[in-house]
N, CA and C of each residue as an Amber inpcrd file, in Angstrom:
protein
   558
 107.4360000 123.9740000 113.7770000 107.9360000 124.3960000 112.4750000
 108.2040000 123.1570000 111.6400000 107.6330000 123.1540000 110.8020000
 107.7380000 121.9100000 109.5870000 108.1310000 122.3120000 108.2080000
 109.1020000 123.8850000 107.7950000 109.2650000 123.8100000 106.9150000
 109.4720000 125.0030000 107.0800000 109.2800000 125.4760000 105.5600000
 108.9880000 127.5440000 105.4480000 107.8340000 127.9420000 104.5010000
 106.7450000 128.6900000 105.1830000 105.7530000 128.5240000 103.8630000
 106.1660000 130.4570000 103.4750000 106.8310000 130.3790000 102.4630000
 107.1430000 131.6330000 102.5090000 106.1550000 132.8930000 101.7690000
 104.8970000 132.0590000 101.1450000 103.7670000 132.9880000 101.1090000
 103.3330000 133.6660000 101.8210000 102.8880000 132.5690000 102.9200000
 101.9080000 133.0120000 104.5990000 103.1010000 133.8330000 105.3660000
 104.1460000 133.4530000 105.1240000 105.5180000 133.9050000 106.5150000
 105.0350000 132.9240000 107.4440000 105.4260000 131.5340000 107.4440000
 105.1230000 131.0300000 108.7150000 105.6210000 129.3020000 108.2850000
 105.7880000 128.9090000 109.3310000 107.0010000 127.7060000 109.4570000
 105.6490000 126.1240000 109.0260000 104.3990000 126.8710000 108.5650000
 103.8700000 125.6540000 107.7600000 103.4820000 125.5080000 106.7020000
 103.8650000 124.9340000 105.6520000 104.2830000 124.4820000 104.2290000
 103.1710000 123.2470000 104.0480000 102.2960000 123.4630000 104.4860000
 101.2140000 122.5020000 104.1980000 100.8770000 122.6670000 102.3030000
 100.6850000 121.5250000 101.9110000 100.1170000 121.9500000 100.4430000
  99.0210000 121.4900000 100.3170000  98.5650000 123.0230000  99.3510000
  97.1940000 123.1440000  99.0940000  96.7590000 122.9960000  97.7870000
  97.9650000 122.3890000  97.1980000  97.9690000 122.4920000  95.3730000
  97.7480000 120.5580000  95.2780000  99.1650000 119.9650000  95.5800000
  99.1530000 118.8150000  95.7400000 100.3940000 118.0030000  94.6790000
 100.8200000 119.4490000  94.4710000 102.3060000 118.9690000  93.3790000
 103.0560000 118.4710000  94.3840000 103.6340000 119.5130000  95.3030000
 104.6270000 119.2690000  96.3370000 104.4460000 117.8030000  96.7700000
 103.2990000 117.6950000  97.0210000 102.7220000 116.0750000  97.8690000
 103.2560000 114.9740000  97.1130000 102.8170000 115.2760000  95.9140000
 103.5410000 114.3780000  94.5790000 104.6060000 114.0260000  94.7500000
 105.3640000 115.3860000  94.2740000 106.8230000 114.9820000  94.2350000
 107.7010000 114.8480000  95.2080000 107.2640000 115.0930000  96.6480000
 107.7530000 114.4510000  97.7610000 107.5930000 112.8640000  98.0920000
 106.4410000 112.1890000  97.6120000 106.1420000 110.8440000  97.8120000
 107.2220000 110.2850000  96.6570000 107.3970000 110.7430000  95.4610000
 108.2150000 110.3200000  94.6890000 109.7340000 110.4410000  94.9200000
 110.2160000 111.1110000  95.7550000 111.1900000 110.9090000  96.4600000
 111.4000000 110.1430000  97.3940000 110.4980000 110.1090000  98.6370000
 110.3650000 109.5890000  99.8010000 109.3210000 108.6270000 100.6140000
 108.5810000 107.9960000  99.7330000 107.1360000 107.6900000 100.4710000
 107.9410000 106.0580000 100.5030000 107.2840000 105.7610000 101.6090000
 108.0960000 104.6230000 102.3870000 107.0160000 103.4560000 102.2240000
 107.7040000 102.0430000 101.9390000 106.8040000 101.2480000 101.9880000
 106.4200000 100.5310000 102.6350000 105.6320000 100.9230000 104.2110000
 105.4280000 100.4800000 105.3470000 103.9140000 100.4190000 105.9010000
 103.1790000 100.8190000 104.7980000 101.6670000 100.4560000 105.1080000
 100.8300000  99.7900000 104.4620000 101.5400000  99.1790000 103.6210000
 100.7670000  98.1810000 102.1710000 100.1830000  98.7330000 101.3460000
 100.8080000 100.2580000 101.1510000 100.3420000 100.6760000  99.7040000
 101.5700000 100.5230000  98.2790000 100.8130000 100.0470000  97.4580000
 102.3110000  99.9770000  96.4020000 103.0250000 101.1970000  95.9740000
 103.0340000 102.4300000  97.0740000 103.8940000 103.6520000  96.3210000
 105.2770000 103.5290000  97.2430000 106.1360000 103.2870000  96.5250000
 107.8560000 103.2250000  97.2280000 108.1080000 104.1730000  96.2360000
 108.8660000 105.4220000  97.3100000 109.7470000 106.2810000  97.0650000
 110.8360000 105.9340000  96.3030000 111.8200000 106.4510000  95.9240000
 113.1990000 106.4660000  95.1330000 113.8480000 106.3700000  96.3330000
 114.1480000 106.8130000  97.4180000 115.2080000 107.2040000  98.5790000
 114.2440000 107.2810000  99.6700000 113.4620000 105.9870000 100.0240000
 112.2590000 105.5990000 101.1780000 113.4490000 106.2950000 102.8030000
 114.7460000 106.1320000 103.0280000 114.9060000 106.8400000 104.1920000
 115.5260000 108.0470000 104.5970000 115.2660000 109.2210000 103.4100000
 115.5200000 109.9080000 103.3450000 114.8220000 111.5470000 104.0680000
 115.3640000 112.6600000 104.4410000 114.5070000 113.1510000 105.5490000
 114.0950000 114.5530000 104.3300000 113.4000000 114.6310000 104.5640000
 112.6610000 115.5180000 103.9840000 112.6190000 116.8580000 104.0670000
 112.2100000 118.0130000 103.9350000 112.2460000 119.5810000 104.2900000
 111.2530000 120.2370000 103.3960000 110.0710000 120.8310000 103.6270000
 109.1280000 121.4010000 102.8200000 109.3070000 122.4070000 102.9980000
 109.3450000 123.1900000 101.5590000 110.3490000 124.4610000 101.0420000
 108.6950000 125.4380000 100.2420000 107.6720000 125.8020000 101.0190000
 106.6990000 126.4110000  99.7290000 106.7810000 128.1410000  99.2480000
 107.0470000 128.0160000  98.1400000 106.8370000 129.6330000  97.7510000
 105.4250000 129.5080000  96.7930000 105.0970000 128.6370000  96.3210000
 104.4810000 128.2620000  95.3040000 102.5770000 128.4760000  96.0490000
 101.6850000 129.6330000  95.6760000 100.2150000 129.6560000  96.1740000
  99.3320000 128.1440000  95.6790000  97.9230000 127.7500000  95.6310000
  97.3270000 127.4200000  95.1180000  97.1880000 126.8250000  94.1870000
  97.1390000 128.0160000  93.6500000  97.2920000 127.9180000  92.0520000
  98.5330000 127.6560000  91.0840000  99.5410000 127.3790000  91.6870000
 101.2360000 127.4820000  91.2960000 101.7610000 128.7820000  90.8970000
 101.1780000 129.7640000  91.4980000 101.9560000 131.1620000  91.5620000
 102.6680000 131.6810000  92.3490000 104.2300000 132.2350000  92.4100000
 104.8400000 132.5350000  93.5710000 105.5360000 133.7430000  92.4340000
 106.4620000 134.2950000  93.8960000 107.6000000 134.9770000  93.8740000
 108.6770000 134.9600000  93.4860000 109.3050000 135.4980000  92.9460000
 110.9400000 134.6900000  92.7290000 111.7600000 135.2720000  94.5060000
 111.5740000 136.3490000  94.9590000 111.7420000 136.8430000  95.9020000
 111.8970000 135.1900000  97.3770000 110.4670000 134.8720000  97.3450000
 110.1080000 133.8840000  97.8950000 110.6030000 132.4090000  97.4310000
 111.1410000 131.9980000  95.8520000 111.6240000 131.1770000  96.1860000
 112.9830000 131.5590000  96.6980000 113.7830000 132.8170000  96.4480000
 115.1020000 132.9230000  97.4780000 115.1090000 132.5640000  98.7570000
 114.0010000 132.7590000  99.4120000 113.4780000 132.6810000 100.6970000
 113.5900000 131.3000000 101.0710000 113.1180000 130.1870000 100.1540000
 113.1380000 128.9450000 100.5840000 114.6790000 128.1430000 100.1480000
 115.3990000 129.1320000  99.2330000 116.5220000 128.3030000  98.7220000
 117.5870000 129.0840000 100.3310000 117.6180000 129.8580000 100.0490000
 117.8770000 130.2690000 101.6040000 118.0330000 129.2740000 103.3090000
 116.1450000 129.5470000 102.9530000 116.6780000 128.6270000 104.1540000
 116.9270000 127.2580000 104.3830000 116.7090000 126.1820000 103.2110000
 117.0130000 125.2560000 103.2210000 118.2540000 124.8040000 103.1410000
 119.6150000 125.9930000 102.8810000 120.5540000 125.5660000 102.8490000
 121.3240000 126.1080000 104.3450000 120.6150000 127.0600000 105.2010000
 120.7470000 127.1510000 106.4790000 120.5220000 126.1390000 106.9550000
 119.4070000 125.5680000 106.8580000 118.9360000 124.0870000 107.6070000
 119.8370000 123.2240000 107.4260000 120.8490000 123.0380000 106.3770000
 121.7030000 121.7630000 106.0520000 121.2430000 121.3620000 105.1540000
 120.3720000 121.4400000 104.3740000 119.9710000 120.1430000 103.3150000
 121.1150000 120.4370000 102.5060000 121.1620000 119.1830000 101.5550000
 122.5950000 118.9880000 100.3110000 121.6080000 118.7700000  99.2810000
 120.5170000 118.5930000  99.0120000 119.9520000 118.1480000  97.5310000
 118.6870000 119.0790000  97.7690000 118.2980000 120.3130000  96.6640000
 117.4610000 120.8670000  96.7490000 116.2860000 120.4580000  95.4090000
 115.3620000 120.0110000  95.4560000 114.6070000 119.4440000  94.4400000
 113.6580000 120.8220000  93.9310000 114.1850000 120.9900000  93.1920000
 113.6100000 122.2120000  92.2090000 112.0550000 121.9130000  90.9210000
 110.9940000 121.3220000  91.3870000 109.9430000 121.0800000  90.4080000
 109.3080000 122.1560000  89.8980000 109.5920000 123.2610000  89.3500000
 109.2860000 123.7760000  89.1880000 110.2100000 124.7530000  87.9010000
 109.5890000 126.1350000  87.2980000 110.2320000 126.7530000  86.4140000
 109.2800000 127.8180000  85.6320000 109.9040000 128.4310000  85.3560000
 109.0980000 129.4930000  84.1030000 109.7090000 130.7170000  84.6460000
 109.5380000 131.9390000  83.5450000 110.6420000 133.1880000  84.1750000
 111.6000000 133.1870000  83.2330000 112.1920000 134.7570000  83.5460000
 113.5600000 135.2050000  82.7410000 114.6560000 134.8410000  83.7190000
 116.0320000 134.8700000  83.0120000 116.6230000 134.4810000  83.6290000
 117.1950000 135.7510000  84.6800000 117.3850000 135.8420000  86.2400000
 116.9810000 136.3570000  87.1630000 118.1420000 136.6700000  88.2780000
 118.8000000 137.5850000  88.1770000 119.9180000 138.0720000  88.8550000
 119.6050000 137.3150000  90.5200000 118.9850000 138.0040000  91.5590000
 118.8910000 137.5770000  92.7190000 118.7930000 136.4650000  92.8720000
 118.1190000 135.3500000  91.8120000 117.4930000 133.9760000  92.1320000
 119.3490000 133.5950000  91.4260000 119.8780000 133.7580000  90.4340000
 121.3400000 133.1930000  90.2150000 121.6340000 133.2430000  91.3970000
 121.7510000 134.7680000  91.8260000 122.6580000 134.7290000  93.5740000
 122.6780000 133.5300000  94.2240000 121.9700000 133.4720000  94.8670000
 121.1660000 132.3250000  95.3370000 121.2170000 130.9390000  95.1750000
 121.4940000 130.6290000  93.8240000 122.0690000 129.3360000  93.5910000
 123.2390000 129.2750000  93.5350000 124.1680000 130.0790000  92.9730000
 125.1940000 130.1270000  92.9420000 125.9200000 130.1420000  94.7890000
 124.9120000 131.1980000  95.6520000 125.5770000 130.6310000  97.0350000
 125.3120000 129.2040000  97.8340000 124.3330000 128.9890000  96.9310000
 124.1730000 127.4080000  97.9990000 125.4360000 126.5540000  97.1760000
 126.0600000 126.4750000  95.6490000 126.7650000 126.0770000  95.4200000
 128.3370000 125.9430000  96.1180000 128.1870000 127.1560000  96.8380000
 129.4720000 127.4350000  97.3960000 129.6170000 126.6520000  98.8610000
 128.3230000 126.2690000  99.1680000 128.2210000 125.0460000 100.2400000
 127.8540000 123.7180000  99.6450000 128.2200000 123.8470000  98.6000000
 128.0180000 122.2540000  98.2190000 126.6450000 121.5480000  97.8990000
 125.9220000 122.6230000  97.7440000 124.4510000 121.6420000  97.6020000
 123.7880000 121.9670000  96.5160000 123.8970000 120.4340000  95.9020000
 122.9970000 120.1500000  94.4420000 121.3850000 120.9050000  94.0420000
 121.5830000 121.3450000  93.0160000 120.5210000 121.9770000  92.7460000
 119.4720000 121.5010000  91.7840000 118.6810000 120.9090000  91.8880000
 118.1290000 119.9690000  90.8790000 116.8780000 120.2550000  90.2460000
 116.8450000 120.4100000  88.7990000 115.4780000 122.0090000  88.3110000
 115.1270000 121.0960000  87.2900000 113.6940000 121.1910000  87.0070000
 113.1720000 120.8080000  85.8740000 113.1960000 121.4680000  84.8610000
 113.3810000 120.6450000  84.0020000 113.6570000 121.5580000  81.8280000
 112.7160000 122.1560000  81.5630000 111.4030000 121.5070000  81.6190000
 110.6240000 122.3050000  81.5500000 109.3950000 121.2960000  80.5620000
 108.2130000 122.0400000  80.2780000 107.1100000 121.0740000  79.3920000
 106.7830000 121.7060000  78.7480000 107.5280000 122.4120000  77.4920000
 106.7750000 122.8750000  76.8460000 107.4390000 122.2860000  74.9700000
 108.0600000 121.5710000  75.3430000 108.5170000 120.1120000  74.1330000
 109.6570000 121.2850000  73.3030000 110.5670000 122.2900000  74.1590000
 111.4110000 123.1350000  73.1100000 112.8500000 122.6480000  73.5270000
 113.6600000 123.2170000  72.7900000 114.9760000 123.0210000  73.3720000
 115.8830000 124.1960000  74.4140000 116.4410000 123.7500000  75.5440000
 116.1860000 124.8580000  76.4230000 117.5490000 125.7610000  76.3570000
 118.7220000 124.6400000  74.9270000 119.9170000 125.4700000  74.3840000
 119.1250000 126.4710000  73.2840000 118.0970000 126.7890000  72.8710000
 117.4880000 128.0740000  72.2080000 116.7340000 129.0300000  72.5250000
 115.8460000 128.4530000  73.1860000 115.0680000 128.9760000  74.2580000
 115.3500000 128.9920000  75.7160000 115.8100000 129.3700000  76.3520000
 116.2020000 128.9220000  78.0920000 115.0870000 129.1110000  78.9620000
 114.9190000 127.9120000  79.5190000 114.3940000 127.7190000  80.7360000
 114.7410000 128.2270000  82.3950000 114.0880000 128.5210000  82.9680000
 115.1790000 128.8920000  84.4090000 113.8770000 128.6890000  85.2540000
 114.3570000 128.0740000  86.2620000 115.8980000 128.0580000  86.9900000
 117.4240000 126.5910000  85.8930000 116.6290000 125.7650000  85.7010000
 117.2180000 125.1020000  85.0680000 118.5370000 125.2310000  84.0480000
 118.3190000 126.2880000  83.2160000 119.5620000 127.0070000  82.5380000
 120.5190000 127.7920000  83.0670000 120.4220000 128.2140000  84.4990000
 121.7250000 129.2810000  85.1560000 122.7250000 128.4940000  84.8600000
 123.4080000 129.2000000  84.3820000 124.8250000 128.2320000  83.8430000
 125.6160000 128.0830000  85.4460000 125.5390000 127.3270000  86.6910000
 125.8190000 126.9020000  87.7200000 126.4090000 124.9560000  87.8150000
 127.5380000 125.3110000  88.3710000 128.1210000 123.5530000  88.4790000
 127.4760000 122.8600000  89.0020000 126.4100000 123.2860000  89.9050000
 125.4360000 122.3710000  91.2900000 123.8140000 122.4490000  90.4940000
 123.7600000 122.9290000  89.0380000 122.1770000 123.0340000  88.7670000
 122.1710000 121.5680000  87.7280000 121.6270000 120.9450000  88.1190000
 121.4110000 119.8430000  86.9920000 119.7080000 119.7040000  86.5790000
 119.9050000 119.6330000  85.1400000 118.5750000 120.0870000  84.7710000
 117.9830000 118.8070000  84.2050000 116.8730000 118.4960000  84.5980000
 116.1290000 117.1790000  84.2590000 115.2540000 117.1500000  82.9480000
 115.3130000 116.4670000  81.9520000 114.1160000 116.0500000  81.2490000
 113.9430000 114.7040000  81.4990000 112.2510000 114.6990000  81.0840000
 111.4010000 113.6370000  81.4630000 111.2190000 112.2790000  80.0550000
 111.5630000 111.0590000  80.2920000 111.3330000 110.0590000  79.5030000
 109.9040000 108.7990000  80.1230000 109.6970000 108.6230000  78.5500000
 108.2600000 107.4090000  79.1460000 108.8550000 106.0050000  79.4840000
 108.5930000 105.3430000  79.6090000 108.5000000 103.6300000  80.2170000
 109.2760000 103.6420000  79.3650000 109.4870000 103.8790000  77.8150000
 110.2480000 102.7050000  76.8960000 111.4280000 103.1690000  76.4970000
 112.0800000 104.9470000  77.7800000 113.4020000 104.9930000  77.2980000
 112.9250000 106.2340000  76.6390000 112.0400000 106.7400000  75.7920000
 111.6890000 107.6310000  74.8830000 111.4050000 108.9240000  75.3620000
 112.2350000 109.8100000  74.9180000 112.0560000 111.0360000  75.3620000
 110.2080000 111.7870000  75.5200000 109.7270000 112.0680000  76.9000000
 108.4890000 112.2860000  76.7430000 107.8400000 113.4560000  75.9290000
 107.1790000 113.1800000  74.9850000 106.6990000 113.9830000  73.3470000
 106.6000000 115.8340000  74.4410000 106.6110000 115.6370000  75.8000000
 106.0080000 117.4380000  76.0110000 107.8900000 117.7560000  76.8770000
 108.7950000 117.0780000  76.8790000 110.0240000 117.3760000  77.5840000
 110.3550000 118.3350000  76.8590000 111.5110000 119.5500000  77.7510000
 112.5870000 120.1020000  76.9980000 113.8260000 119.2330000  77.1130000
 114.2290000 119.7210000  75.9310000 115.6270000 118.9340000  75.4760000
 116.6570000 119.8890000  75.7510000 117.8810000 119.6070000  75.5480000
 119.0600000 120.5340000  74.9270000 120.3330000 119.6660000  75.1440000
 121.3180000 119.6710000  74.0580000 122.1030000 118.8460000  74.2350000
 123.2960000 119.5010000  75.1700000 123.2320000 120.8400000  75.4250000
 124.1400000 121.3830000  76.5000000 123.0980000 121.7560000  77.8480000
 122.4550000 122.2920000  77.6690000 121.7840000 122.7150000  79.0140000
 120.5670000 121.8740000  79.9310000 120.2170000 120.4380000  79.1880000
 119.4670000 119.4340000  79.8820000 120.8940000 118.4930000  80.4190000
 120.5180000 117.9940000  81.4790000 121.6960000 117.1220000  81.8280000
 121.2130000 115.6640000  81.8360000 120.2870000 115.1370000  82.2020000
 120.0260000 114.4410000  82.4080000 118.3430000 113.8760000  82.0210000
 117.8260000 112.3390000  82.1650000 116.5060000 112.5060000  81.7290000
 116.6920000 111.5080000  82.5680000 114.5520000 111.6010000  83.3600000
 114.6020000 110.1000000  84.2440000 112.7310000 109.7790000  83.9200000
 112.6130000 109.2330000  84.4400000 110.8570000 108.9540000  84.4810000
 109.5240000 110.1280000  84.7600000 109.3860000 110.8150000  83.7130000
 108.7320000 111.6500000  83.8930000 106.8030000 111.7380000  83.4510000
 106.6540000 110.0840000  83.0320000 105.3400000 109.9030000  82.4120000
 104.7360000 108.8680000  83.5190000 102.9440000 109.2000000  83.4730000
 102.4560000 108.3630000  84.2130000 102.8720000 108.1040000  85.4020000
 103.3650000 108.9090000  86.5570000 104.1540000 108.6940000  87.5490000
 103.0440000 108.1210000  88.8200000 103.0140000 107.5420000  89.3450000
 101.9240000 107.2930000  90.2580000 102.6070000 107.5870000  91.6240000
 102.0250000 108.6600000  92.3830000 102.4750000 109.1700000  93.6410000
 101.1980000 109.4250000  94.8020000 102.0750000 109.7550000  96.0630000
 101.1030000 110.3130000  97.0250000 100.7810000 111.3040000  96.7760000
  99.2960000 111.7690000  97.4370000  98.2930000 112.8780000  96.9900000
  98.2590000 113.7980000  98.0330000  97.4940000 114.7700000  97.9440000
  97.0550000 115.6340000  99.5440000  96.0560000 115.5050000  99.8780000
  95.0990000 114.8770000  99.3310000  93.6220000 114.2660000 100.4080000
  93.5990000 113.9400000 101.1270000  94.3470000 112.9890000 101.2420000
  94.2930000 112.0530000 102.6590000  95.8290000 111.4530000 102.8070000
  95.4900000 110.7670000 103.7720000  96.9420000 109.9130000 104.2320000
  96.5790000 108.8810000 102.8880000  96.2760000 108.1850000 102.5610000
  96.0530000 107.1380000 101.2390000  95.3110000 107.5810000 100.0880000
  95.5200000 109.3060000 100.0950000  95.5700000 109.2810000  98.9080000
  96.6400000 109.4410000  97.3700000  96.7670000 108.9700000  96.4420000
  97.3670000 108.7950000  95.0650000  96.7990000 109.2750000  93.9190000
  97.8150000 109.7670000  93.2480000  98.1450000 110.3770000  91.8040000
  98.2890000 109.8970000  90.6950000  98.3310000 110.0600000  89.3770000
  99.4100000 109.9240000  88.4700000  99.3180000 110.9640000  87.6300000
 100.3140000 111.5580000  87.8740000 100.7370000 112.4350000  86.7870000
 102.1610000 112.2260000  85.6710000 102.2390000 113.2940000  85.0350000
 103.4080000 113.5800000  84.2930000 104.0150000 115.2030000  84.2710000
 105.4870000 115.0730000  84.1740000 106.0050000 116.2400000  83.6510000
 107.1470000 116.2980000  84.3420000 108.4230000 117.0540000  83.8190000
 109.5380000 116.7880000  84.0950000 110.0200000 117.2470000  85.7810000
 108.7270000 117.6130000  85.9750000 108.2470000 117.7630000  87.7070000
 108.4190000 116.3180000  88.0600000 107.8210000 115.8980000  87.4260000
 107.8480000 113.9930000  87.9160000 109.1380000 113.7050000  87.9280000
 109.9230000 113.6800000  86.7540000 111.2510000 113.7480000  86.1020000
 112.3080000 114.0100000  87.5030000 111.8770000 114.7720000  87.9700000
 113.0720000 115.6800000  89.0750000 113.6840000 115.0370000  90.0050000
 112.3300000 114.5850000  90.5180000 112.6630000 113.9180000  91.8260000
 113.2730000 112.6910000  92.1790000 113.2420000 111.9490000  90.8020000
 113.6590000 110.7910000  90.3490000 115.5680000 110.6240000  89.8440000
């Protein structure tokens, strides 16, 4: 068991998209084989959480499933890259109970360049003490031209442009993308 792939029902979370791969190396990819990608938090342990198909389509059902069990497992920091949706009674549940064990909930604003105090984003907008919601800035500090903003419901902004990460091809393969997916993990 290496995770929860809660599409298949089954304890492997392999990705077949190559976001996850991303934004896990951007958390965690260690610099011990002479490639220039260093993680943010190189000794940090990891937990692959997939609700997300192929194509980036899931469940909200299924991400309960993974917010679930990752806070059975123990994790304290749940990296949320992801978003889109109304805002969603069972999936609040859900955050709101991992809050009650203490573990940070960390959601992207979103890319669609609006503000997410007019428009709300979710998971990112559940008004929750443990959800901190990320927008994405370029190299020079500058809010990135496709981030959501909001001066109450974004909390924070980190590196969300040009991100260069590990891939899912291979063991050496690399990325660069953008989006407050990038933003998150950071």
């Amino acid at each position: 068991v290496f995770g929860i792939n809660a599409v298949a029902g089954t304890g492997d979370p392999m990705d077949d998209n190559g976001h996850g791969t991303h934004v896990s190396g951007t958390i965690g990819a260690a610099a011990n084989d002479g490639n220039p990608m260093v993680g943010v938090a190189w000794q940090v342990r990891l937990m692959a959480c997939k609700f997300l198909d192929s194509t980036g389509v899931g469940l909200t059902d299924d991400a309960i499933r993974c917010i679930n069990y990752a806070v059975k497992m123990g994790a304290r920091i749940l990296n949320n890259s992801w978003g889109g949706g109304p805002f969603e009674p069972a999936l609040f549940d859900a955050i709101s109970a991992a809050q009650k064990t203490n573990v940070l909930f960390i959601a992207a604003a979103g890319n669609n360049a609006s503000d997410n105090d007019v428009s709300p984003t979710y998971p990112a907008n559940y008004q929750l003490n443990n959800v901190i919601a990320v927008g994405a800035i370029d190299r020079t500090d500058q809010m990135a031209y496709f981030s959501n903003y909001g001066a109450t419901n974004v909390d924070v902004f980190a590196p969300g442009v040009d991100i260069f990460s590990t891939w899912r091809d291979s063991d050496t393969a690399y990325q660069v993308l953008a989006g407050t997916s990038m933003a998150t993990p950071h």
